[in-house]
C-alpha positions as CSV (number, residue, x, y, z in Angstrom):
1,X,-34.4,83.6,0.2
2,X,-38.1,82.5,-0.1
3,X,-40.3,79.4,-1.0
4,X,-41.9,79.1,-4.8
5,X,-44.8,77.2,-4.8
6,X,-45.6,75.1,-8.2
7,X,-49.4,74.1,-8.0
8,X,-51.5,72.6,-10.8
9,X,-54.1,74.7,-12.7
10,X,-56.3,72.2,-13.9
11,X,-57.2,68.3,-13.1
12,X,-53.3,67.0,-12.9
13,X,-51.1,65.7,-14.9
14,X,-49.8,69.8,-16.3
15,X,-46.4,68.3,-16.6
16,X,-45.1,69.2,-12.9
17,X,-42.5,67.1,-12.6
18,X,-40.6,68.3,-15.9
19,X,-40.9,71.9,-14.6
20,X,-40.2,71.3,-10.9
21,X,-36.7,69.7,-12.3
22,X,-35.8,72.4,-14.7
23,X,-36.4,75.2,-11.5
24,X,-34.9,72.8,-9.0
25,X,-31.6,73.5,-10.4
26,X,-31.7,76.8,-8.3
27,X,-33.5,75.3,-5.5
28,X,-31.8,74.3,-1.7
29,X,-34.9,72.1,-0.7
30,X,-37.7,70.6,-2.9
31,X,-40.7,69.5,-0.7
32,X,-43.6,67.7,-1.7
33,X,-46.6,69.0,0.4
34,X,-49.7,66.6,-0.6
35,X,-50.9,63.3,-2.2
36,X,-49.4,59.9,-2.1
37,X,-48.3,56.9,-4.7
38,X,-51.7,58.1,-6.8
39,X,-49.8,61.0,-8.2
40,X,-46.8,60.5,-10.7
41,X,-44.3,62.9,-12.1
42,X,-42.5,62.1,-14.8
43,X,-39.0,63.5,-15.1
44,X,-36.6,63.1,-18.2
45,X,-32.8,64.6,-17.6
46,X,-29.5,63.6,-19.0
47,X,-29.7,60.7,-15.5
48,X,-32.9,58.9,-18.0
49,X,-36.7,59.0,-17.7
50,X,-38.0,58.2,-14.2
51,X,-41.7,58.4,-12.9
52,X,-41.2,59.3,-9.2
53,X,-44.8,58.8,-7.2
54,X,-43.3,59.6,-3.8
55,X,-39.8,60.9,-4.0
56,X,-39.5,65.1,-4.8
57,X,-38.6,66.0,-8.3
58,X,-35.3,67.8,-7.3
59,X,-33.0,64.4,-7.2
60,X,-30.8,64.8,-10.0
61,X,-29.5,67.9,-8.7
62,X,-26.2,67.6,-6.1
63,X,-26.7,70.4,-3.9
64,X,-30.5,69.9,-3.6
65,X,-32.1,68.0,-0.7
66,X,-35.8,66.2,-1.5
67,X,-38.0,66.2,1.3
68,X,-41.8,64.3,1.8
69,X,-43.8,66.6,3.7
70,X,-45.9,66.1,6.8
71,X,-49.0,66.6,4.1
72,X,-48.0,63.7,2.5
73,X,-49.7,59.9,2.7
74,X,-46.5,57.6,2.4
75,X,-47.1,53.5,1.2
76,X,-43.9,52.7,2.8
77,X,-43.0,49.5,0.2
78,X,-43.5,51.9,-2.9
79,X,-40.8,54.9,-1.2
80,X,-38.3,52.0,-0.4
81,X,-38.2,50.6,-4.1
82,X,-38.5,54.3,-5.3
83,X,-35.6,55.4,-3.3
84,X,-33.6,52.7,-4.5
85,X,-34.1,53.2,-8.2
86,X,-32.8,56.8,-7.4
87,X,-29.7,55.3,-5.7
88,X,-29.4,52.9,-8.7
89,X,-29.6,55.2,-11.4
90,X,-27.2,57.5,-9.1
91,X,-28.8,60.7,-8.7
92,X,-27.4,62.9,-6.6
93,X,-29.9,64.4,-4.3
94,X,-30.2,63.8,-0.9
95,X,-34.2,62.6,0.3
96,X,-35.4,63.0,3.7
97,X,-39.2,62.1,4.9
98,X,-41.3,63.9,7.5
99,X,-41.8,61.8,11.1
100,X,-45.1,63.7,10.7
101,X,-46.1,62.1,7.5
102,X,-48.7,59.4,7.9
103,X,-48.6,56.1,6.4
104,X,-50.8,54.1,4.3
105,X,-51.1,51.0,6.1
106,X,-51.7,47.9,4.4
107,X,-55.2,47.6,5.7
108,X,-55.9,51.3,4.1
109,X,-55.0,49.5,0.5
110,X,-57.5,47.1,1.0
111,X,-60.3,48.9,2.3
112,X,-59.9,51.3,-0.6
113,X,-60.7,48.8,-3.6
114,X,-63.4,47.3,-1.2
115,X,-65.5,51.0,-0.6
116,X,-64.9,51.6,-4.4
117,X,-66.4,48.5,-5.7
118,X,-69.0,48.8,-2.9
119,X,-69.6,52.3,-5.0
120,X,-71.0,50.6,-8.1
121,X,-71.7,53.0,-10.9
122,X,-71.0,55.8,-7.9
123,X,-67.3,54.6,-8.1
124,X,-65.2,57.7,-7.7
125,X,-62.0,56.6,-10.0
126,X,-59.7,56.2,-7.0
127,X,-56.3,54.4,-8.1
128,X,-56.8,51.6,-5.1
129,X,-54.1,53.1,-3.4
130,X,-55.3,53.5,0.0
131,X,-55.2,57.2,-0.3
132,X,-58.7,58.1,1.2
133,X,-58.6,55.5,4.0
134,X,-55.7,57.1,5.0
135,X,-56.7,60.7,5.3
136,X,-59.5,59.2,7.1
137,X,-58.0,57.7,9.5
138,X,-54.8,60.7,10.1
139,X,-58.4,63.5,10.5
140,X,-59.7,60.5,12.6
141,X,-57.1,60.3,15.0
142,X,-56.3,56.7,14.3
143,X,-53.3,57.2,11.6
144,X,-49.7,56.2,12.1
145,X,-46.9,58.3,11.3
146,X,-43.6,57.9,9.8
147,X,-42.2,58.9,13.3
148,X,-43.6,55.9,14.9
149,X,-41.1,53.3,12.9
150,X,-38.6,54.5,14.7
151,X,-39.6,52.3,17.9
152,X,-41.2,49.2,15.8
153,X,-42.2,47.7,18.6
154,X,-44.5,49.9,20.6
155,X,-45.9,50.4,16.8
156,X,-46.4,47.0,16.7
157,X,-48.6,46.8,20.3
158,X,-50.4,50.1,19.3
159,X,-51.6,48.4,15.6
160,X,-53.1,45.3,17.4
161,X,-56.5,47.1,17.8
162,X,-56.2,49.0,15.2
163,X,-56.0,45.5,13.2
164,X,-58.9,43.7,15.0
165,X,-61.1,46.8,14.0
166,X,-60.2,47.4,10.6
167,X,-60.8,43.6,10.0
168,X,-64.2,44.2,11.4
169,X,-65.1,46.4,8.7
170,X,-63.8,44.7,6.0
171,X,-64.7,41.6,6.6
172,X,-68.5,42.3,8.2
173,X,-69.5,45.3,5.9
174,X,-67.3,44.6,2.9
175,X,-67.0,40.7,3.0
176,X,-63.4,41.0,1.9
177,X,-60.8,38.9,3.6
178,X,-58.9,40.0,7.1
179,X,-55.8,41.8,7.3
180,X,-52.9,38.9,8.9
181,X,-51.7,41.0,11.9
182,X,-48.3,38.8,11.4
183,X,-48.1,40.0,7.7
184,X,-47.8,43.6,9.1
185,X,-45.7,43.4,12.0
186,X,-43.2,42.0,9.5
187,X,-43.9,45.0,7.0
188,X,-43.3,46.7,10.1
189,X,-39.9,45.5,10.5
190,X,-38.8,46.2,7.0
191,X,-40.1,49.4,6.8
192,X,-38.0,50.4,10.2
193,X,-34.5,49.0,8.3
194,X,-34.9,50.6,5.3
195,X,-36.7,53.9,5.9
196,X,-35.2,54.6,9.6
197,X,-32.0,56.8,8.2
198,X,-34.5,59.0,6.1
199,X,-37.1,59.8,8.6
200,X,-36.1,63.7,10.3
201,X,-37.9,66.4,11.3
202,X,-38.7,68.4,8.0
203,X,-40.4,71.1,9.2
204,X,-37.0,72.3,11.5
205,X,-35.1,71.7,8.2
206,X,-37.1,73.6,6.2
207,X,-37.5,77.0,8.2
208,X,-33.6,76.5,9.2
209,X,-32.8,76.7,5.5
210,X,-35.2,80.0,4.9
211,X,-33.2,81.6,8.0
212,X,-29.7,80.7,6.1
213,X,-31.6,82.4,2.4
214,X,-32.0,79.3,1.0
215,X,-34.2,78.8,-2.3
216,X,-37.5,76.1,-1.3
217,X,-39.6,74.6,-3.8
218,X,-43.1,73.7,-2.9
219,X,-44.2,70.7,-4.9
220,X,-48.0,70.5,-5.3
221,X,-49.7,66.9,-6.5
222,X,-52.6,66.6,-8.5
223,X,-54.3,70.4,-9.3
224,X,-56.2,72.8,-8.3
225,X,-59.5,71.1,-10.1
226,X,-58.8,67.8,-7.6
227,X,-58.9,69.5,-4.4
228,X,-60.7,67.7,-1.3
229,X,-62.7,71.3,-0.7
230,X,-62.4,73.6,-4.2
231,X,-62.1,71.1,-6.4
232,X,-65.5,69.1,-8.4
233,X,-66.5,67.3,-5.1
234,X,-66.3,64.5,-4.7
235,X,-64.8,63.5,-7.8
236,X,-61.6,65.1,-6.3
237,X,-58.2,63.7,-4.2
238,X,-58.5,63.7,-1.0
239,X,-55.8,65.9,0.0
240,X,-55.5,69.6,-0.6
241,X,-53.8,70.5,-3.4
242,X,-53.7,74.0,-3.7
243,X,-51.7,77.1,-1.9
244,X,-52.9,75.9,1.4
245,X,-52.2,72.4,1.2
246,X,-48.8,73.4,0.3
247,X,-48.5,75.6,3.7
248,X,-50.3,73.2,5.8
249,X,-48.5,70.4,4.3
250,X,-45.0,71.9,5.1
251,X,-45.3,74.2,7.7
252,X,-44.1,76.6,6.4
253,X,-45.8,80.4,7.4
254,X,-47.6,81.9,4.5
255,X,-45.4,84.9,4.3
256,X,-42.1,82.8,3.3
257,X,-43.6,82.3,0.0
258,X,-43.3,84.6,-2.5
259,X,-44.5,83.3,-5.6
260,X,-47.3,81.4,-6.5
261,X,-46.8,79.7,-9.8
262,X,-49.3,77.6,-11.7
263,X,-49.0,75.0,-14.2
264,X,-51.4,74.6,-17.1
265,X,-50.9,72.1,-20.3
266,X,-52.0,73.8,-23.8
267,X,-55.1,71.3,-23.1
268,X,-57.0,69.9,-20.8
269,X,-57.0,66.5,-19.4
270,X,-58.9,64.2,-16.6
271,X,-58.8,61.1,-15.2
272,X,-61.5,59.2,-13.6
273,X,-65.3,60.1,-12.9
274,X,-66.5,64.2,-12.9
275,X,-67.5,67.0,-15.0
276,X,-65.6,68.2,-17.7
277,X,-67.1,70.3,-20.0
278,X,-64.4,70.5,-22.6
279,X,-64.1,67.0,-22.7
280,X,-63.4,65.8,-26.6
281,X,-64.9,62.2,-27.4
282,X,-64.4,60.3,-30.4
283,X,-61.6,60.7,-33.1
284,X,-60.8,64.1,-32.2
285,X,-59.9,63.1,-28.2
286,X,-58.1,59.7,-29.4
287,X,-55.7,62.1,-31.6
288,X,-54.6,64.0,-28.7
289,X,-54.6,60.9,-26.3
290,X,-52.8,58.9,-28.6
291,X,-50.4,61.5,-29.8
292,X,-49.5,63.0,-26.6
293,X,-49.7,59.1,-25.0
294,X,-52.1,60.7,-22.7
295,X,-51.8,57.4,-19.9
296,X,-51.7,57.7,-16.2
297,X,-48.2,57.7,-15.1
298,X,-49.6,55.8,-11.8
299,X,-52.3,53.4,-13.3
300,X,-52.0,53.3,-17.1
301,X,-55.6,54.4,-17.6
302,X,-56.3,56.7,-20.5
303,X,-56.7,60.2,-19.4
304,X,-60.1,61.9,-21.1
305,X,-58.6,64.9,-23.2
306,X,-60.3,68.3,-24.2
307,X,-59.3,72.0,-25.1
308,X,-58.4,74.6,-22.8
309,X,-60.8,75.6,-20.4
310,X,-60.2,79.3,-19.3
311,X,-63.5,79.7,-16.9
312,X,-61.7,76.9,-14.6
313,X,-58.3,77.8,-15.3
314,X,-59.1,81.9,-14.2
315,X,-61.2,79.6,-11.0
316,X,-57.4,78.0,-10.3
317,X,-55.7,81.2,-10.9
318,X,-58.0,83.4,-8.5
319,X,-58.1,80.6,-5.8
320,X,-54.3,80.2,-5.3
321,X,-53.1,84.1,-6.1
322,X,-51.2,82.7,-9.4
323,X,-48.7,85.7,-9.9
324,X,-47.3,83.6,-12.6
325,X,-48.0,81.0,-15.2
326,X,-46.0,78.0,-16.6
327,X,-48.2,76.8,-20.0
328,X,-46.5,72.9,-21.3
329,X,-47.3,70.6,-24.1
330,X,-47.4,73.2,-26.1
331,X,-46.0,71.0,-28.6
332,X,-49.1,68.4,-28.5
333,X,-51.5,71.2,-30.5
334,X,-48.8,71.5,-33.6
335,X,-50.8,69.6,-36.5
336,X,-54.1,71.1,-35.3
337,X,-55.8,73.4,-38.2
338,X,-58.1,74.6,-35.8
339,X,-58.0,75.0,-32.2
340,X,-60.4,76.7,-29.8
341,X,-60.4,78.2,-26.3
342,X,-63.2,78.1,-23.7
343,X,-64.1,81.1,-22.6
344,X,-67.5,81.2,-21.3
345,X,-69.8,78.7,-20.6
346,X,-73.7,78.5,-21.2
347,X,-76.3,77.3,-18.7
348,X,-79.3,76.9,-18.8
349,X,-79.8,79.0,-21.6
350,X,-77.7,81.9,-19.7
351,X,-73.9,83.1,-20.6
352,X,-71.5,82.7,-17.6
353,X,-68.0,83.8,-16.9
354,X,-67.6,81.9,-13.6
355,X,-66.8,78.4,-12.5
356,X,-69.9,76.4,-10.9
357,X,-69.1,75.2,-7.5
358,X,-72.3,72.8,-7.8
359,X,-71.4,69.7,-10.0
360,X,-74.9,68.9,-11.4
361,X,-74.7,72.3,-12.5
362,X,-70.9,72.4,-14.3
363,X,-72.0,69.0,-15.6
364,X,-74.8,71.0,-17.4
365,X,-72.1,73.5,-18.8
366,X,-71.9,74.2,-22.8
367,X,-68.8,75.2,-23.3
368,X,-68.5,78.8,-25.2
369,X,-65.3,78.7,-27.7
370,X,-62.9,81.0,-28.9
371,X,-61.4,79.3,-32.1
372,X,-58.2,80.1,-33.9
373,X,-56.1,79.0,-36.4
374,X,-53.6,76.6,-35.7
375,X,-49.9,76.6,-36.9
376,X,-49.4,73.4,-38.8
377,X,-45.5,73.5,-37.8
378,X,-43.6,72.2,-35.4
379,X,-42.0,74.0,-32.3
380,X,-40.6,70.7,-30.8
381,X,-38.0,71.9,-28.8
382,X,-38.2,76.4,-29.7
383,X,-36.7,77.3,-27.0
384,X,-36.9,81.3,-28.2
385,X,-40.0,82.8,-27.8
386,X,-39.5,84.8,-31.7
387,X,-38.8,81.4,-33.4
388,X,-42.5,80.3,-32.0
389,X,-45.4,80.9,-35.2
390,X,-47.0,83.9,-35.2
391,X,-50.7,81.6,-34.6
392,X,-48.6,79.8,-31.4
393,X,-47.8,83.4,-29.8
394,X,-51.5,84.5,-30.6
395,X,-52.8,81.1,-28.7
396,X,-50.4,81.9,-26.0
397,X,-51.3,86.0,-25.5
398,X,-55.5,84.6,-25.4
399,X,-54.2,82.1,-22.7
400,X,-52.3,84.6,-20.8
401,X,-55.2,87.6,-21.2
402,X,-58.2,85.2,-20.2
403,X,-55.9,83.7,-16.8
404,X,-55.0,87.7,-16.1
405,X,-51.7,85.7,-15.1
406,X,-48.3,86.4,-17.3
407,X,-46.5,83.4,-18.3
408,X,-43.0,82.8,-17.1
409,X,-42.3,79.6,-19.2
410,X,-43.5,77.7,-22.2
411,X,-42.9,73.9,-22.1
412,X,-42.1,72.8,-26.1
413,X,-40.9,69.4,-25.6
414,X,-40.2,66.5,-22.4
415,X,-36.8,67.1,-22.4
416,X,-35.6,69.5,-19.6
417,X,-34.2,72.3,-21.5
418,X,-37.4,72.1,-24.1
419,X,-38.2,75.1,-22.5
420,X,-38.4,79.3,-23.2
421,X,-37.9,81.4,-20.6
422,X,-39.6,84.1,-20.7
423,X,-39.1,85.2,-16.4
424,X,-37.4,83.4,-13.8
425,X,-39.2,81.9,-11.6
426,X,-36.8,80.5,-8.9
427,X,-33.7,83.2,-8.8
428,X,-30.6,83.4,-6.5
C-alpha cells in the first residue's frame, strides 16, 4: 500500500491534527516529516483533547505506530513530558523517533529569543523555540542528532566546543548570559534515560512497512504559505513544509506516495509578522477570533483572521500537486449574512490571478471578492453532505472550482466524526 501525504494549504493552523486522527484509523505508520515544538495539533477523540507539538497524531489508534521523522527539530524535555501525557492518558499507539532527527539544544532556545529581540521592529514572530538556530546549525554541520544520545558520553566531549562557541556569540554579540556546560551534560543524561528506548532507525521502518502494503501517513507542520523557500519569505518556518519536505523529511521515494491531500479552513488565518491580504481587522476579525477561539495552540497568541484566499490557496494547490482537498471549520462561517471569497487580487492598479512571490508586492495586494450569501444555520456536526444548506454547498462548489481540487472531506465540528465524507482518502 502507499503513503498519503496531509500538507497545509494556507499559513497553519487548517485543523491537521483533527483530520490526520480521523484517516489514521486506516493508517500502519503516521510520520511527522517537519517542524518542531512551534507547531501544535490539536486532537479531540473519545481518549480527551490533547495538543501534541512533537508526538504524530495517530496515538489513539492500537495498531498504528507514530514516528518523528529525520525532518524534524526535536526539544528533547518537551517529547519526554509529551510522551508521558500519552502514556498517562493511555493511548494506545506505539511512538518511535528518528536517530537522524536533530535536536534543539538548549543553547539553540536561547539564541533564538536573543536574534529576535536583536530584530526590533524586523522581529520575525518566531515562538522562541530554538527552531531556526537549529536548522542552522543541522545545514551548518554543527547539529546533534537524536542518534548521538545513545553514547551520552562521547556527546558530552563533542558539545564542549560546541558550548564555548555558542557562548561566544551570545554573550559577545547578544550580551545574554552563557550557556552552564554542567547544566547540559546533565540534560544530557536525562534525555539518554528517557528517550533511549524510542530512538530507531525510521527510515528502514518505514520503507519495510510499504514492502509488507502497509497504509503511511505523511504528516506535514505548519503550511504551504510558511515554507522556508515557497512560502512569504522570511516571514516563513524554517523548515519545508510542503510535498518535499515531507519526502526529504522521511525518506521516503517520491513514487510511494500516491496522494497528495491539502488542508484548507473555510477562512484564513496567520500568525506572526507577513502579508496577508485578506486579513480582517477590527469587529469583524475579533468575531471570528473570538468565536472560533482562534489562539495559538503552542504560544497563546491571537491568530490574525480573514476570508478565504483562493489566489494563494490555487499557489498551495499547484505547488504540492493537491489531487485532493480536505476544507474544516466550516462550522466557524454559520451566523455570517455575508461571506466573500478572494479571487483575484489588484496591483498596482492591474487585475491578477497569481500569487506574488515578492512580499513588498503581495503586501501591496487589494484583495478582489466574490461575495455570497451566508446560511444563518447551523451545520455543527452535518455529517451528510444533502443535510448541508443549499448557500453552504454553493460556498463549497466556488472553493472547490477556484482550487481546481475536488474535496474529499468537510470538517463541521472538532470532534472526530464531525466530519462528511465525500472520498476516501486513506483506503485499505
Amino acid at each position: 500500500m502507499p503513503a498519503y501525504a496531509v500538507i497545509g494549504g494556507q499559513w497553519g493552523d487548517e485543523g491537521k491534527g483533527k483530520v490526520i486522527d480521523y484517516l489514521a484509523k486506516d493508517a500502519d505508520l503516521v510520520t511527522r516529516y517537519s517542524g518542531g515544538n512551534n507547531a501544535g495539533h490539536t486532537v479531540i477523540n473519545e481518549h480527551g483533547n490533547f495538543a501534541f507539538h512533537l508526538v504524530p497524531c495517530g496515538t489513539a489508534w492500537p495498531n498504528t505506530l507514530n514516528a518523528i521523522g529525520n525532518g524534524v527539530v526535536v526539544d528533547p524535555n518537551v517529547l519526554i513530558e509529551e510522551i508521558k501525557k500519552v502514556h498517562d492518558a493511555n493511548l494506545p499507539g506505539k511512538i518511535i523517533i528518528s536517530a537522524k532527527a536533530h535536536i534543539i539544544m538548549p543553547y539553540h532556545v536561547e539564541l533564538d529569543k536573543l536574534q529576535e529581540i536583536q530584530r526590533g521592529s524586523s522581529a520575525i514572530g518566531t515562538t522562541g523555540r530554538g527552531i531556526g538556530p537549529a536548522y542552522v546549525d543541522k545545514v551548518g554541520r554543527m547539529g546533534i542528532r537524536m542518534g548521538e544520545l545513545l553514547d551520552p558520553q562521547k556527546l558530552k566531549t563533542k558539545l564542549k566546543n560546541i558550548v564555548d562557541q555558542k557562548n561566544e556569540l551570545i554573550t559577545k554579540i547578544y550580551d545574554g548570559l552563557p550557556i552552564n556546560i554542567t547544566d547540559v551534560h546533565d540534560s544530557v543524561d536525562n534525555w539518554h534515560e528517557h528517550l533511549r528506548p524510542y530512538i530507531t532507525d525510521v527510515g528502514k521502518k518505514t520503507n519495510e512497512l510499504l514492502n509488507q502494503n502497509g497504509n503511511i501517513i505523511l504528516e506535514g507542520a505548519q503550511g504551504t504559505l510558511l515554507d522556508l523557500d515557497h512560502g512569504t519569505y522570511p516571514y516563513v518556518t524554517s523548515s519545508s513544509s510542503t510535498i518535499g519536505g515531507a519526502i526529504t523529511g522521511t525518506g521516503i521515494a517520491p513514487k510511494e506516495i500516491s496522494k497528495i491531500t491539502g488542508i484548507y479552513k473555510s477562512y484564513c488565518t496567520r500568525v506572526g509578522s507577513g502579508p496577508f491580504p485578506t486579513e480582517l481587522t477590527g469587529s469583524k476579525g475579533d468575531k471570528i477570533r473570538q468565536q472560533a477561539r482562534e489562539f495559538g495552540t503552542t504560544t497563546g497568541r491571537a491568530r490574525r483572521v480573514g476570508w478565504f484566499d483562493a489566489v494563494a490557496g490555487r499557489f498551495s494547490a499547484k505547488l504540492n500537486g493537491f489531487d485532493s482537498l480536505v476544507i474544516t471549520r466550516l462550522d466557524i462561517l454559520d451566523e455570517w449574512e455575508e461571506i466573500k471569497i478572494c479571487c483575484e487580487y489588484e496591483l498596482d492598479g492591474k487585475i491578477i490571478a497569481d500569487f506574488p512571490i515578492d512580499i513588498e508586492q503581495l503586501g501591496r495586494c487589494i484583495p478582489k471578492y466574490k461575495s455570497l450569501s451566508g446560511w444563518k444555520t447551523s451545520t455543527s456536526g452535518i455529517t451528510q453532505y444533502d443535510d448541508l444548506p443549499k448557500q453552504a454547498q454553493t460556498y463549497l462548489a466556488i472553493l472547490e472550482s477556484e482550487l481546481a481540487v475536488p474535496i474529499y472531506l468537510i470538517s463541521t465540528g472538532p470532534e472526530r466524526n464531525e466530519v462528511i465524507t465525500l472520498n476516501e482518502i486513506v483506503t485499505r
